[in-house]
C-alpha positions as CSV (number, residue, x, y, z in Angstrom):
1,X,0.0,0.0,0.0
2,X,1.3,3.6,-0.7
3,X,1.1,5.5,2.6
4,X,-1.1,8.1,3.3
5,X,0.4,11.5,2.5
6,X,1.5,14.0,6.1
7,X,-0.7,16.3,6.3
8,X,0.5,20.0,7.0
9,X,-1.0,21.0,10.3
10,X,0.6,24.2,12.6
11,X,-1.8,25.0,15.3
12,X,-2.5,28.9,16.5
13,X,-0.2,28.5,19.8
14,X,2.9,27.6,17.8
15,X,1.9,30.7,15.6
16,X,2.0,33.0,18.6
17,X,5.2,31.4,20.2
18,X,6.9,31.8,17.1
19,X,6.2,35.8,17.0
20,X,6.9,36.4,20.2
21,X,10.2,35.2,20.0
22,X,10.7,37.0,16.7
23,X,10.1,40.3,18.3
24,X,12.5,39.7,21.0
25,X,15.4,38.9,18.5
26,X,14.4,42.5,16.7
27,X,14.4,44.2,20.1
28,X,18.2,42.7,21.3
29,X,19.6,43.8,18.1
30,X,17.8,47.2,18.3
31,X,19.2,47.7,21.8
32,X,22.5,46.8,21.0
33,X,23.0,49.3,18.0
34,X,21.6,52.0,19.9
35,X,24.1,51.3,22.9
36,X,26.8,51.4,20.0
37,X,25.1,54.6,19.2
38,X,25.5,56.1,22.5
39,X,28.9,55.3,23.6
40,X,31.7,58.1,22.5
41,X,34.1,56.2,19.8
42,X,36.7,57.1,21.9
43,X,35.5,54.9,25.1
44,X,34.0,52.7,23.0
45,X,38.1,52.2,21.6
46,X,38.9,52.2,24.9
47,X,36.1,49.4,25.9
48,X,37.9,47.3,23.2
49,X,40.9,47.7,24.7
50,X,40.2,46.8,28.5
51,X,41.2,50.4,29.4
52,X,38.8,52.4,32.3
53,X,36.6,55.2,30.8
54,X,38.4,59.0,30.8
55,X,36.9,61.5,33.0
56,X,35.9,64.8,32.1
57,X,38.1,66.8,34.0
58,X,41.8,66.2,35.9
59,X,41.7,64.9,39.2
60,X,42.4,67.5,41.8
61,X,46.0,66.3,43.2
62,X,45.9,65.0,46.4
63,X,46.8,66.5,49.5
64,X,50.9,65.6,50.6
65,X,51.8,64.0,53.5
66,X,53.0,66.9,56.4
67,X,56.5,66.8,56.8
68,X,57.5,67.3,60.7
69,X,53.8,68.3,62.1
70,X,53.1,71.1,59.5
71,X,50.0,72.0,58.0
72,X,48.9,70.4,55.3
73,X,47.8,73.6,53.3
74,X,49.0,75.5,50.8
75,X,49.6,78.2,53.1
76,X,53.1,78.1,55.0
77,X,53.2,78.5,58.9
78,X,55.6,77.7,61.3
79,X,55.5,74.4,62.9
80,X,54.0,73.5,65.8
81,X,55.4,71.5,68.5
82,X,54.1,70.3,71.8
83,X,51.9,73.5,72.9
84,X,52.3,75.4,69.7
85,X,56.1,75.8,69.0
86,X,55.2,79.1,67.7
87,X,53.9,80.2,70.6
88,X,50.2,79.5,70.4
89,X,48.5,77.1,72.8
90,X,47.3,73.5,72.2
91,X,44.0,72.5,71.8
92,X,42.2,71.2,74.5
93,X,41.3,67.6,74.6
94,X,37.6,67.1,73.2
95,X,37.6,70.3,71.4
96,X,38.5,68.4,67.7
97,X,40.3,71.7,66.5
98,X,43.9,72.6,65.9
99,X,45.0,75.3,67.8
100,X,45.7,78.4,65.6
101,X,49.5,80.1,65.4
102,X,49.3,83.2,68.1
103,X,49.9,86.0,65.7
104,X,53.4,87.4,66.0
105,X,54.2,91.2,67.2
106,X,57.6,93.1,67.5
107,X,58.5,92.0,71.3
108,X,59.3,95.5,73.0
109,X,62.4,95.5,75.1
110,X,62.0,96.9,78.8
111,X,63.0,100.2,79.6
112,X,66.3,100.3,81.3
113,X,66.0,101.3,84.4
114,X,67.2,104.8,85.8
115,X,69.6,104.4,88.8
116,X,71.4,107.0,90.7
117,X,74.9,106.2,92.1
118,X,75.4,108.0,95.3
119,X,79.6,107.8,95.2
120,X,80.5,108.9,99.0
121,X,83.9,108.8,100.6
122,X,83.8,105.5,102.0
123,X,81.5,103.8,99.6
124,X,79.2,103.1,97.4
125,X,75.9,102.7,97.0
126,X,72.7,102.6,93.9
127,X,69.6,103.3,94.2
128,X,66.9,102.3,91.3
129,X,64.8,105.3,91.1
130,X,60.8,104.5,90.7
131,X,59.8,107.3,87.6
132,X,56.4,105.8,87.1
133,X,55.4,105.6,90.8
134,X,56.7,109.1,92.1
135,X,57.5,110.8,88.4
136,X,57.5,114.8,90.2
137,X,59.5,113.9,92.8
138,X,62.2,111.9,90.6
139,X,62.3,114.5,88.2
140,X,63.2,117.1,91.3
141,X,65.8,114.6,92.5
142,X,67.4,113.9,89.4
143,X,67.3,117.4,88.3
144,X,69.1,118.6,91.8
145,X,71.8,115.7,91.0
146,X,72.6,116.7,87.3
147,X,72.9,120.1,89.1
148,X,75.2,118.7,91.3
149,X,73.5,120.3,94.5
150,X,74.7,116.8,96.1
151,X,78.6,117.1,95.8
152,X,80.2,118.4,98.7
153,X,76.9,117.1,101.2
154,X,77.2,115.5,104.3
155,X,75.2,112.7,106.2
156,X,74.2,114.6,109.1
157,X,71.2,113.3,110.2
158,X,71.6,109.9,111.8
159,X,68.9,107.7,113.8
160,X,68.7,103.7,114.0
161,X,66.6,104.0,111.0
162,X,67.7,106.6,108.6
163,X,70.6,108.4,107.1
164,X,69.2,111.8,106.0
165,X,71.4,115.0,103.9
166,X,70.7,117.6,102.7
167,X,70.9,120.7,104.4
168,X,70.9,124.3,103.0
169,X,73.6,126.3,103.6
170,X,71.7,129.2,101.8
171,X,68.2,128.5,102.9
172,X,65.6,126.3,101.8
173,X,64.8,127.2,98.1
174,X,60.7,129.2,97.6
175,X,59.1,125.5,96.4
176,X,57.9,122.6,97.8
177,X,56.4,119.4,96.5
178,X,53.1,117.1,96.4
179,X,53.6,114.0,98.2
180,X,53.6,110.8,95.9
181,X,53.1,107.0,97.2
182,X,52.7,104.2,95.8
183,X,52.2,100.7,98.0
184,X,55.0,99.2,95.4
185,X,57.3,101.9,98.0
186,X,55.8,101.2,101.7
187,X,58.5,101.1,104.2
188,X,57.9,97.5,104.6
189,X,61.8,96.7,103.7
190,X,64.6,98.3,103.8
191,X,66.9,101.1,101.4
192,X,64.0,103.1,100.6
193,X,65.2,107.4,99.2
194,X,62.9,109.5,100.5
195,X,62.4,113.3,101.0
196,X,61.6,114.8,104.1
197,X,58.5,116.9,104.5
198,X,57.8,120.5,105.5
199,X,55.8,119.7,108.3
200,X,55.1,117.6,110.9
201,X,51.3,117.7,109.8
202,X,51.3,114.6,108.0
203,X,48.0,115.6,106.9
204,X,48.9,119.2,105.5
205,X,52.9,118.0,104.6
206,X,54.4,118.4,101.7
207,X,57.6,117.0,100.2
208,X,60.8,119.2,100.9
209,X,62.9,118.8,97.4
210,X,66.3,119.0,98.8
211,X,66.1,117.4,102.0
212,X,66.1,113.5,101.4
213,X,66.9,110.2,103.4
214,X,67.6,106.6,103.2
215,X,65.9,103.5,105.5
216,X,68.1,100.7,107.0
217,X,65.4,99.0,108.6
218,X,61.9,98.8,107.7
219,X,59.2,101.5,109.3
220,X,55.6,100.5,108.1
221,X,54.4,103.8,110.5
222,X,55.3,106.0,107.7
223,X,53.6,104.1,105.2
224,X,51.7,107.5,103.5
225,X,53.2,109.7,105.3
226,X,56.8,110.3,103.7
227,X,57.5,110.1,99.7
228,X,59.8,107.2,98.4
229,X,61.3,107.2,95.2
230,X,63.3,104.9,94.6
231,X,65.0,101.5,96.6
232,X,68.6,100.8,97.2
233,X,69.9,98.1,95.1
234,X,73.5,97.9,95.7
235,X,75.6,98.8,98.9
236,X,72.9,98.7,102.0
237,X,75.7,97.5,103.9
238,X,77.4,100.5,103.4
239,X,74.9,102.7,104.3
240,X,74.4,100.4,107.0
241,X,77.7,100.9,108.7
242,X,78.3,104.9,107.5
243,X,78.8,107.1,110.3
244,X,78.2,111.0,110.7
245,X,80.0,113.1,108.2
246,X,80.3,110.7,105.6
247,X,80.1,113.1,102.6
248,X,78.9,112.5,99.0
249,X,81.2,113.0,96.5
250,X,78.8,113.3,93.5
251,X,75.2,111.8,92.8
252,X,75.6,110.0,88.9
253,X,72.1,109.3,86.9
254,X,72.7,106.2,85.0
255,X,70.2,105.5,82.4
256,X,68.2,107.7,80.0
257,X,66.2,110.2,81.3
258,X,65.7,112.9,78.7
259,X,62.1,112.2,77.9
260,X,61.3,111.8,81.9
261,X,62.8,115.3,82.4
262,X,61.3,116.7,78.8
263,X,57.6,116.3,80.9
264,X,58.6,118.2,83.6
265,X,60.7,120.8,81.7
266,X,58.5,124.0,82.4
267,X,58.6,122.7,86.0
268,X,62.0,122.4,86.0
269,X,62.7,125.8,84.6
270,X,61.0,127.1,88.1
271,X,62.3,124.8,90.1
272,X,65.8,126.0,88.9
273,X,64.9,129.4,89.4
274,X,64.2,129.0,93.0
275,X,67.6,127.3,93.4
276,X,69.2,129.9,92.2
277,X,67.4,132.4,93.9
278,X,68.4,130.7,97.0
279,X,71.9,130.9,96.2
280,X,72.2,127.2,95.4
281,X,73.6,127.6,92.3
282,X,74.5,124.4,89.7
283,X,78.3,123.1,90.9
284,X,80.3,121.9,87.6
């Protein structure tokens, strides 16, 4: 028998199955060609290659490691060691900040200070004069001394305290002065100059500008009632030991005192006056 011819037979679900996977092959191939499409030739030479996709701009360049604690910005500043080794304080613990460079000003250099050498017979002896705490009465003082109404004078005056000079052998000159304290010059030690006042009035005294003194012990009951300029610094145990009739040779300012004196130059003009007035004229 000849067989019986195959019939041709494709259902309706193998239709559909067959379109759908149709339209998914068209929709890969689409998708690839537009990737192509959107990828810059360059990276897309690049993608061949292996190699990592450019950027658009440079990196910035990374910060470099501080050398020896400094900073690590552009800006140069001195390094800082334990504390700030410019100066400026550490941080605190907890406070997560660095402790900012103390800003750096022209260091002034103390004044010298003034000191009058009292050169006497026997000895000698300094005493650091105090210009801010009695400025009057140490411009008086160092005015009589560049004057040189000093030379020739005689330590007269003795007691177990003091060691006063002074005396006028033409009368006491037509002035007198305000009193100036200051508790940095209370009697509370020893080798404190000091002038004299014009009265035993504490309350209505002034200072007498030629007739001074020096303390060997201390006296807190004159505290505010007599002026101290200036302390001894050198030779106490001089002074200490002198004995009636010791005599100055000559007083010598050491330091400068030109713009001290400048102040007080219209008083000083008066004050000169007076001396001369009173016969106690400047000794060369």
């Amino acid at each position: 028998m000849t067989p019986p011819k195959r019939r041709l037979f494709i259902s309706l679900p193998s239709i559909c199955r067959a379109t759908i996977a149709g339209a998914l092959v068209m929709l890969a191939v689409v998708g690839v060609d537009a990737a192509d499409a959107a990828t810059p030739p360059a990276a897309v030479e690049r993608q061949a290659q292996g190699a990592a996709p450019a950027q658009e701009q440079p990196p910035a360049a990374a910060p470099q490691k501080p050398a020896d604690g400094a900073p690590a910005s552009g800006d140069a500043k001195p390094p800082a060691g334990p504390g700030g080794g410019d100066g400026s304080p550490a941080p605190a613990e907890g406070t997560g900040g660095a402790a900012k460079p103390a800003e750096t000003k022209p260091s002034e250099a103390p004044a010298k200070p003034v000191v009058a050498v009292f050169q006497c017979e026997s000895g000698i002896f300094k005493v650091e004069l105090a210009l801010k705490q009695a400025p009057r009465l140490c411009a008086n003082f160092i005015n009589l001394a560049n004057r040189g109404y000093f030379n020739g004078q005689q330590w007269i005056d003795f007691s177990p305290v003091v060691r006063q000079t002074g005396a006028n052998p033409g009368g006491d000159p037509a002035y007198t002065l305000p009193r100036e304290f200051s508790k940095d010059l209370f009697f509370d030690k020893p080798g404190r100059l000091c002038f004299s006042n014009d009265s035993d009035d504490v309350s209505k005294a002034r200072a007498k500008p030629t007739r001074i003194f020096v303390t060997v012990k201390p006296q807190d009951r004159w505290n505010l009632q007599y002026s101290a300029i200036g302390t001894i610094t050198e030779g106490l145990e001089f002074v200490a030991r002198m004995t009636p009739g010791e005599r100055i040779v000559r007083v010598v300012i050491e330091g400068d005192v030109s713009a001290h004196q400048a102040r007080y130059a219209k008083q000083i003009a008066e004050w000169n006056k007076a001396l001369d007035a009173a016969g106690l004229v400047e000794k060369r």
